[in-house]
C-alpha positions, 0 to 999 in steps of 0.5 A: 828516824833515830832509835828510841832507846828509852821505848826499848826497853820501855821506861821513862824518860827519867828512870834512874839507873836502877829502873833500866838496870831492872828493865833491862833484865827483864827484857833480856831473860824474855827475848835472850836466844837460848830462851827462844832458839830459831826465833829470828825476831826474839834474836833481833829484839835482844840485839836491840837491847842490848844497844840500848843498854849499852847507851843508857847504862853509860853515863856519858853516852846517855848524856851524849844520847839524851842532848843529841838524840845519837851516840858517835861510833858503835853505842855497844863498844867497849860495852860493860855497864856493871864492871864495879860489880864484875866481881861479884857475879853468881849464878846457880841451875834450877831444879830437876830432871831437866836441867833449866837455868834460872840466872835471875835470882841473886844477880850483882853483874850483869855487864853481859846477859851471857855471863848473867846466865851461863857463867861466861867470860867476854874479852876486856874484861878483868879476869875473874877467880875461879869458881866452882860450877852449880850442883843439879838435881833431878829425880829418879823413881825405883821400885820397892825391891831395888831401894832395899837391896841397892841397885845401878840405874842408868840415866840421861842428864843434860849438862852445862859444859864449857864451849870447846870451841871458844874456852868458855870466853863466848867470842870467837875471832872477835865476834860471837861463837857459832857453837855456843852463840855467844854464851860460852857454855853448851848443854850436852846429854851424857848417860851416867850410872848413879849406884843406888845405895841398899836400904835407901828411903824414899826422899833420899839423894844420892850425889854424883862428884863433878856431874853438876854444871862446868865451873867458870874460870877454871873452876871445879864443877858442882855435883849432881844430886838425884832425890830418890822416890820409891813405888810402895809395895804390895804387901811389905810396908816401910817404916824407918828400917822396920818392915811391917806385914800382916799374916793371916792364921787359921782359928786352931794355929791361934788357938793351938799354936803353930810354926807359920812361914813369914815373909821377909825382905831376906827371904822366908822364915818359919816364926811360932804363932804361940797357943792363944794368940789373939789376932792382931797381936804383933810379933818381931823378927829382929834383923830382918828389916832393910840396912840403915844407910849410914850405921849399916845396921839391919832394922827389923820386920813386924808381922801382925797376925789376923785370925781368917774365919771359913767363909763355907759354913756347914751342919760340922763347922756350926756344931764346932763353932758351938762348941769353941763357943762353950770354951769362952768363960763370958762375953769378950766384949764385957769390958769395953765401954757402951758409950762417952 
């Protein structure tokens, strides 16, 4: 029985060019080999739609095909359904650490689901101009400390890289390269060093030159991208450039003033806590934040002092208490308001 093509890639009898270009992309991305890898009948369904596209797409095969029920010769020769448009064939990778390619977005060439997906070339047909290759991204998280001062880390990234064995061209010897299956393109894991640059914030990219995804036809490749995420800290808040801390102090350093160690992301320093310092009263050592990455100028740090009253209390704490009591001249609370 004679193959039916039009139940191949499932559309009617009547379908236009735009409906089996349609289908045919759909079915082709489900069943495309490198989607199913080891997967015998996903590879032989691809083959099949292939054949038909290649007959339907056709417009005197289709007709041949449409009156006699069969195509003369190999329905597949000479098989390139969208050569008006071969000059026009993008592709770009997806998102993230792993490196996931998403050819079906933007698509004007689609004469072989090779090229549609990986940026391969087949033989026959007219060469095209070079283009550089997509940028990747993928996603890294450090911790508070190296995003401040800067730090090297060492990541795997999966790569596209032009097949060795066939040049990028998907054909060896006339039919389809081993190495590649026919895609013309191989995904390779290489570990590369990424300098995280000092001050870097949360969200930020760093890009790696020439690490994204081979170019086609001699292009240049794309770049990789690797968005940055930063672990929060235990006790230093980022704001900006600015860090921010709170101190805890004692009832006599806010009352009588003293000199308190601060910590900084620099290392500690000794700041004054001036006579009568209320707490929560904020002060700023300038300088001491984290390095802007593009001026190279120092944000600075804010501490927020907060009076700790003694948890133990005593016959001599309750006779002190009363008498710093006697030292407030009315009730603080006075001013505020008791109610809308």
């Amino acid at each position: 029985m004679a193959t039916d093509y039009y139940k191949t890639l499932d559309v009617s009898r009547s379908a236009d060019a735009s409906e089996i270009k349609k289908a045919y992309r759909k079915l082709a991305r489900k069943h495309h080999p490198d989607v199913n890898p080891g997967n015998d009948d996903a590879e032989k369904k691809f083959k099949e739609i292939q054949e038909a596209y290649a007959v339907l797409s056709d417009s005197e095969k289709k007709e041949q095909y449409d009156r006699f029920g069969t195509v003369d010769g190999d329905p597949t020769a000479g098989f390139d359904p969208f050569r008006r448009a071969r000059r026009r064939s993008t592709w770009q990778d997806s998102e993230g650490v792993r490196v996931d390619f998403d050819g079906m977005g933007g698509f004007q060439d689609l004469g072989d689901i090779f090229s549609q997906f990986f940026g391969g070339a087949r033989p026959g047909r007219v060469r095209q101009a070079p283009r550089r290759g997509a940028d990747q991204e993928l996603a890294v998280e450090v911790n508070f400390a190296d995003a401040v001062q800067g730090t090297t880390i060492s990541l795997p990234v999966q790569r596209q890289l032009r097949c060795s064995t066939c040049g990028g061209t998907g054909m060896d010897k006339r039919a389809a390269c081993s190495s590649c299956r026919g895609a013309g393109v191989v995904i390779s894991t290489e570990r590369i060093r990424i300098k995280v640059p000092e001050g870097i914030a949360d969200g930020n990219r760093v890009r790696v030159a020439g690490k994204g995804a081979d170019g086609a036809q001699g292009g240049s490749p794309g770049d990789l991208f690797v968005r940055v995420s930063v672990r929060p800290h235990a006790f230093f808040e980022r704001e900006g450039d600015n860090i921010h801390t709170t101190i805890p102090i004692t009832f006599s350093e806010a009352y009588l003033g003293a000199e308190v160690e601060v910590g900084t992301v620099h290392g500690p320093v000794r700041a004054k806590v001036p006579p009568g310092t209320n707490s929560g009263r904020t002060f700023r050592l300038r300088g001491k934040g984290v390095r802007n990455t593009k001026t190279r100028a120092h944000g600075d740090h804010l501490y927020t002092v907060e009076v700790v009253v003694p948890k133990v209390v005593s016959p001599a704490g309750e006779e002190i208490a009363r008498r710093v009591n006697e030292l407030y001249q009315g009730n603080p609370r006075d001013t505020l308001p008791r109610t809308l």
